[in-house]
C-alpha positions in Angstrom: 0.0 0.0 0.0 3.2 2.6 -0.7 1.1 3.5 -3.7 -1.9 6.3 -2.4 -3.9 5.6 -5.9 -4.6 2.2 -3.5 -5.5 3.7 -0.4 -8.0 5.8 -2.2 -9.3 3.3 -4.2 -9.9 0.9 -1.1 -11.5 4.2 0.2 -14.0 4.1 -2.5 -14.7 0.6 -2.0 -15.5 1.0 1.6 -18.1 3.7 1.2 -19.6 1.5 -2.2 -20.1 -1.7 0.2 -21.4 0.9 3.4 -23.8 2.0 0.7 -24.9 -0.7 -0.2 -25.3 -2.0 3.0 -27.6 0.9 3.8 -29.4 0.3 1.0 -30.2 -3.1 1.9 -31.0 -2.4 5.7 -33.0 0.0 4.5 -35.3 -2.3 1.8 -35.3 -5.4 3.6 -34.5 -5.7 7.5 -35.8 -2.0 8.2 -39.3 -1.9 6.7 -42.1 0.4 7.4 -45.1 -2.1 7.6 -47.4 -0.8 4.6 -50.9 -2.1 6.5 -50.7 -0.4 10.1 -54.1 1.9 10.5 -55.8 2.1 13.9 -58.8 1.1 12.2 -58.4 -2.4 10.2 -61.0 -4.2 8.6 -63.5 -5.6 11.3 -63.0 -2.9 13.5 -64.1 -0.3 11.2 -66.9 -2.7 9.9 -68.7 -2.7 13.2 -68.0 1.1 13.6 -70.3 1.3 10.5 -72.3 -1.3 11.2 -73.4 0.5 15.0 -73.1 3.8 13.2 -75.2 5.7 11.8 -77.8 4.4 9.4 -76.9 7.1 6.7 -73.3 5.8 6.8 -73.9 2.4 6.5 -75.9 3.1 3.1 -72.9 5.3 1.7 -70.2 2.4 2.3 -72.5 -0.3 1.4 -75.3 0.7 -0.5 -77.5 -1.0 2.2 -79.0 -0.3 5.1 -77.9 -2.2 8.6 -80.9 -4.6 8.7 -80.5 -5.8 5.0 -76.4 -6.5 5.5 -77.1 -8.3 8.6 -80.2 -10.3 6.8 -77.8 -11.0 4.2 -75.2 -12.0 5.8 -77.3 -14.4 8.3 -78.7 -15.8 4.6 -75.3 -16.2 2.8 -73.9 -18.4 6.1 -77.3 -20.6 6.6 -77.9 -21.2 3.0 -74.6 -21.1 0.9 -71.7 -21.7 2.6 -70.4 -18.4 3.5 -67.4 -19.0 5.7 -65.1 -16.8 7.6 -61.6 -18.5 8.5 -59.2 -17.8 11.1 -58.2 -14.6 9.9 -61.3 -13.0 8.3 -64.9 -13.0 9.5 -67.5 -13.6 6.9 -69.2 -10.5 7.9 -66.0 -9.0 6.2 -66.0 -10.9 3.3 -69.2 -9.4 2.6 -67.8 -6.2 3.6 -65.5 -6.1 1.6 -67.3 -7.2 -1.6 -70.2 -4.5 -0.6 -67.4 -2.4 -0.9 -66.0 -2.8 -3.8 -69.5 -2.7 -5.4 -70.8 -0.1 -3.6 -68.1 2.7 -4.2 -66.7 1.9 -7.2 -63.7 1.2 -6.3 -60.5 -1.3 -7.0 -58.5 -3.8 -5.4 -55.8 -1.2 -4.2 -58.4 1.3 -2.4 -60.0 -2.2 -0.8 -56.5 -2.8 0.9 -56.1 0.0 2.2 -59.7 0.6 3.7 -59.2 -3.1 4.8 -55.4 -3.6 5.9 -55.8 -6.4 3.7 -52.7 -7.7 1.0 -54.7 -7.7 -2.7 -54.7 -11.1 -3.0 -56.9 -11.6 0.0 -59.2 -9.2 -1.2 -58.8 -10.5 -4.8 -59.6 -14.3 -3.4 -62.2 -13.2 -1.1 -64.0 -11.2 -3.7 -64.1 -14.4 -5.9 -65.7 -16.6 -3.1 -68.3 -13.8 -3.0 -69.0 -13.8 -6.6 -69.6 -18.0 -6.6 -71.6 -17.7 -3.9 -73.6 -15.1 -5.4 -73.7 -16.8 -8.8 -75.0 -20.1 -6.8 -77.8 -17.9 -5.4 -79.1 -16.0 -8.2 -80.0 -19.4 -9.7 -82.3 -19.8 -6.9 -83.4 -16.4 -6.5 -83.2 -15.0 -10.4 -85.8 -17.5 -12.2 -88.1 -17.4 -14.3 -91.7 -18.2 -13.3 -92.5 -20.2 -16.3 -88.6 -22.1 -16.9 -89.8 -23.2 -20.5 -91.3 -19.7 -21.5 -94.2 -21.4 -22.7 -96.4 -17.8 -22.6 -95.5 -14.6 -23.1 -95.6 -11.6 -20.8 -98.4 -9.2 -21.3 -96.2 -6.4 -21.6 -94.5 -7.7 -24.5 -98.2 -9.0 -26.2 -99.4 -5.4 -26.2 -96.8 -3.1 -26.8 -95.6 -2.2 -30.1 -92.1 -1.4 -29.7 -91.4 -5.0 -28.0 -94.1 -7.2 -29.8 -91.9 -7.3 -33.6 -88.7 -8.1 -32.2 -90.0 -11.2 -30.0 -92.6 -12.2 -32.3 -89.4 -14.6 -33.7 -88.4 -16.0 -30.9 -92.1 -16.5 -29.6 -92.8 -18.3 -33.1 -89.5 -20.1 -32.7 -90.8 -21.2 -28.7 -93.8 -22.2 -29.8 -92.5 -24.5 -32.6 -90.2 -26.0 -30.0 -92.8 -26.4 -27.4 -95.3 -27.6 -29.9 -97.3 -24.7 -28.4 -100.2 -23.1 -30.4 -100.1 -19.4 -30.8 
């Protein structure tokens, strides 16, 4: 080390590696946690839920009664199920949510303190769930459409373009028109 080009380059090495070293304490062992609000998920839900009424309607589109009758219908009859770490009545919460304001996956964390793939999955349980009860819910009263409304018989504006599909019913009903 007689030269001083070496000292200084050893000098430069030292303060590239204590750079880097910050940089890597600083990205990986000394994190800021990214979900740490005084108000996570199920707290905030049952501030809204014992809120006011108004407020419950502005997060959910709902008032208190229906989200609770809802809820109480979505465990009995389809399987809604919390788990360890999530309730069911924010599951529904969150998918309310999401529906209600608009809003996407990101905004949902946050509101939440949930990562985006718990909201993402628990979004999708909501939507099978739902899909299983519309096809108790959502059906027709006669499944074969063997007669046709009223409302499309006498108005003029809907009459021409089911009068094809009536004719084509009919045919496959072996209905007489």
């Amino acid at each position: 080390m007689d030269n001083p080009g070496d000292e200084e380059e050893i000098d430069q090495l030292i303060c590239v590696c204590g750079h880097l070293i910050q940089v890597y304490l600083e990205k990986y062992i000394l994190k800021t946690p990214c979900m740490r609000s005084s108000q996570t998920d199920f707290i905030w839900l049952m501030e809204v839920l014992q809120g006011n009424e108004s407020r419950c309607y502005n997060m959910f589109r709902m008032d208190k009664h229906v989200f609770v009758m809802l809820l109480n219908d979505l465990e009995n009859n389809y399987k809604l199920k919390g788990s360890r770490n999530i309730s069911s009545a924010e599951i529904l919460g969150i998918f309310l949510y999401i529906l209600g304001q608009g809003i996407g996956n990101r905004n949902a964390q946050e509101r939440f303190q949930r990562s985006g793939e718990t909201v993402n999955r628990y979004f999708d349980v909501m939507l099978d769930i739902l899909y299983e009860m519309a096809k108790v819910i959502i059906k027709p009263l006669d499944p074969e459409f063997r007669s046709t409304p009223q409302e499309i018989l006498s108005n003029s504006r809907y009459m021409p373009h089911f009068k094809v599909c009536i004719i084509v019913n009919a045919v496959k009903f072996d209905i007489s028109i």
